[in-house]
N, C-alpha and C positions, 0 to 999 in steps of 0.2 A: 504494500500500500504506500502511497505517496506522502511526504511528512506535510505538504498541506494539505490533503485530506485527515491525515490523523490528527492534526491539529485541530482540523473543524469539527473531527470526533467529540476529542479531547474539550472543546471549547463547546461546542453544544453541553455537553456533561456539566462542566463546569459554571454553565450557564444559568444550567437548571439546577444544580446545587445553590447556590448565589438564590438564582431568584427565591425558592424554594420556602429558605431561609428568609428571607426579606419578607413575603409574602405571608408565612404563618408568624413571624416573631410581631411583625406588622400588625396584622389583622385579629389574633387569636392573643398572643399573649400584650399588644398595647404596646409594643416598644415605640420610642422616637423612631422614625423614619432613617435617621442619619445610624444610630446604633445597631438595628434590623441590618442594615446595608453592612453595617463594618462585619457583623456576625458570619452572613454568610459568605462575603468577601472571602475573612478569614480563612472556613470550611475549604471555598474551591482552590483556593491559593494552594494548598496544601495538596489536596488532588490534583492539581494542575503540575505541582513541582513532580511529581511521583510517575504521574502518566505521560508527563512531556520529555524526561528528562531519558525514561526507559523506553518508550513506545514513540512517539513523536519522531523525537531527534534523534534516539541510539545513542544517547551520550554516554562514553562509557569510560573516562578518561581517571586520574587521577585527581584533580584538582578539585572536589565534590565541594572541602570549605569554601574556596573565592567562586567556586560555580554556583553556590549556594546562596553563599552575600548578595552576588550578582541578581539572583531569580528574584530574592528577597527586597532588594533597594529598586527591582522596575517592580516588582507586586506592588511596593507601599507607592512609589508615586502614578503607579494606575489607580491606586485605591482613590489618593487624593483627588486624582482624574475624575475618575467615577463619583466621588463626593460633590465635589465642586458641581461638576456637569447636574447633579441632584438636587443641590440648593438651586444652581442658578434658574433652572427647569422650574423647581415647585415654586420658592422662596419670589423667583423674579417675574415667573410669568405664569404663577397657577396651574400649571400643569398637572394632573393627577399623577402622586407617586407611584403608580405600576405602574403608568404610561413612559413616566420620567426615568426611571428607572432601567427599563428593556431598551432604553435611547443610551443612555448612562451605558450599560454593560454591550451594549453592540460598539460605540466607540472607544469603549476601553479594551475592547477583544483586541481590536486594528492596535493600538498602540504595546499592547500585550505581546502579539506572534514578531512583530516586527522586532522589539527589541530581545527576547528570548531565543531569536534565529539569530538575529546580525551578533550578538554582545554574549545573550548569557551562557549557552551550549554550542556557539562556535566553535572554538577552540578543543572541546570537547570530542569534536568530531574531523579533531585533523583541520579545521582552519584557521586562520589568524584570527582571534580575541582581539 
């Protein structure tokens, strides 16, 4: 299979983990909007590192701690991505949070595969980091 279709495996998964999470923390147990979102963030970050790094990419290399760092420093600033894109959405223009939200995690994917192909599992796989 091709590592961008297992990305978009991986990322559908991921997505619906995320949302999942956002949507019962949200609706069921009352969380803030902003907290819901970091909850399942967290979740698929976690499954994303696991399923991307072994299925995805085949990264198989030694360097697992700065590959690690790496996954971890573009997760949190897609997160912030994803947050932001969430405030600006509800907070600036009303938008209902599950509307805001599936906008939020589609343009966090894009900035997600891009930097975890070019930066995080590079090098991983025999290319320049």
């Amino acid at each position: 299979m091709i590592p961008v279709f297992r990305f978009g495996v991986v990322g559908v998964l991921n997505t619906l983990i995320h949302f999942s999470i956002f949507y019962l923390l949200l609706n069921i147990a009352a969380w803030h909007y902003l907290v819901a979102s970091l909850a399942g963030f967290v979740l698929a970050v976690m499954n994303s590192y696991v399923l991307n790094k072994y299925w995805t990419f085949a990264a198989r290399g030694n360097g697992v701690g700065r590959e690690f760092l790496r996954f971890v420093l573009v997760s949190v600033l897609a997160l912030i991505f994803n947050l932001l894109c969430l405030m600006t959405m509800i907070d600036g223009f009303d938008v209902a949070p599950l509307v805001a939200q599936i906008v939020a995690i589609a343009l966090t994917l894009l900035l997600n595969f891009s930097a975890n192909k070019k930066w995080v599992f590079a090098s991983a796989r025999g290319m320049s980091g």
